[in-house]
C-alpha positions in Angstrom: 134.6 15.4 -83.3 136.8 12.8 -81.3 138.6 10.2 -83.3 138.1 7.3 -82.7 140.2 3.5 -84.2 138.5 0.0 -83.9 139.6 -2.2 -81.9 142.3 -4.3 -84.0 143.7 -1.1 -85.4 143.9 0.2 -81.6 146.0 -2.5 -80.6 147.9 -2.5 -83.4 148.6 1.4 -82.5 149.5 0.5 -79.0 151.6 -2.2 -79.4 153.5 0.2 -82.0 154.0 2.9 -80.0 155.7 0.6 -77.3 157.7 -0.8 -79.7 158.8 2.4 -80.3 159.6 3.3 -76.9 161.4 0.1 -76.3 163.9 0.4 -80.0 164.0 4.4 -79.4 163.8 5.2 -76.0 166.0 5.1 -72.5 162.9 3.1 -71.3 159.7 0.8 -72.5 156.4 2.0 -71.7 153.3 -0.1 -70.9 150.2 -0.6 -72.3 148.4 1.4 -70.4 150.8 4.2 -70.6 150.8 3.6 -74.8 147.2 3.7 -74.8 146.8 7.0 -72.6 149.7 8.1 -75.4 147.2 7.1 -78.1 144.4 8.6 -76.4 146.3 11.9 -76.3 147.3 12.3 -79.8 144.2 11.0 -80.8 142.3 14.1 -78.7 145.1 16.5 -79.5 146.9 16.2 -83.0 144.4 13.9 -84.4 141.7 16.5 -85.7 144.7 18.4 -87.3 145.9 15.3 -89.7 141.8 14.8 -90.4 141.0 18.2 -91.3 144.1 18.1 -93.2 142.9 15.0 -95.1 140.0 16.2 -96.1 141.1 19.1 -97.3 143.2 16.7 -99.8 140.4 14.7 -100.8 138.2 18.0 -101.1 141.3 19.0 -103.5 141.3 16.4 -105.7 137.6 16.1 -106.2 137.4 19.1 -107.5 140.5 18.6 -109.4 138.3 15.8 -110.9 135.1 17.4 -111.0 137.0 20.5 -113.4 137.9 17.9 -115.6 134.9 16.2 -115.8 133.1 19.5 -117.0 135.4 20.0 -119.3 135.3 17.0 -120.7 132.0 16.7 -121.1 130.8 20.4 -122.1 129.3 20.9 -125.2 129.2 23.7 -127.6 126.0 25.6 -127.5 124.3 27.0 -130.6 125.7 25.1 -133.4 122.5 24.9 -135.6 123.4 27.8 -138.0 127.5 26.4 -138.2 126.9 23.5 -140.1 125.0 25.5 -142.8 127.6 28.2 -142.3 130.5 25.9 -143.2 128.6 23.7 -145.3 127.7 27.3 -147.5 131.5 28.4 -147.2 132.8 24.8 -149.0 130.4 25.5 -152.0 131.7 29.3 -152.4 
């Protein structure tokens, strides 16, 4: 499964990594260069940091879903307790 970024957030990727280059680096890059960057840790570390974050969410949903049967779980068979502890008060 490739990843792939709209356009706006694509250019806003690009234009980031060359302002990287340029504030970090002995050298600026290009665009084109930045985009084959993009296109290369898109293909290559990308899947990593998406499996990764799914994982998390997968994580906390459950997280959630636990609670949620715990909160909401009943007790079963409590027919017979209220006479029970209705026929303890009077004795």
């Amino acid at each position: 499964m490739s990843i792939e970024l709209d356009k706006p957030d694509r250019q806003q990727a690009i234009e980031s990594i060359q302002r990287y280059f340029t504030e970090n680096m002995e050298a600026p890059i290009g665009n084109m260069t930045a985009g084959a960057l993009l296109n290369f840790f898109l293909q290559e570390i990308g899947p990593c940091i998406y499996n990764k974050a799914v994982a998390d969410a997968r994580a906390r949903m459950q997280a959630r879903l636990d609670d949620v049967e715990f909160e909401v779980q009943e007790d079963v068979f409590t027919y017979w307790r209220k006479f029970e502890k209705a026929r303890n008060k009077k004795g």
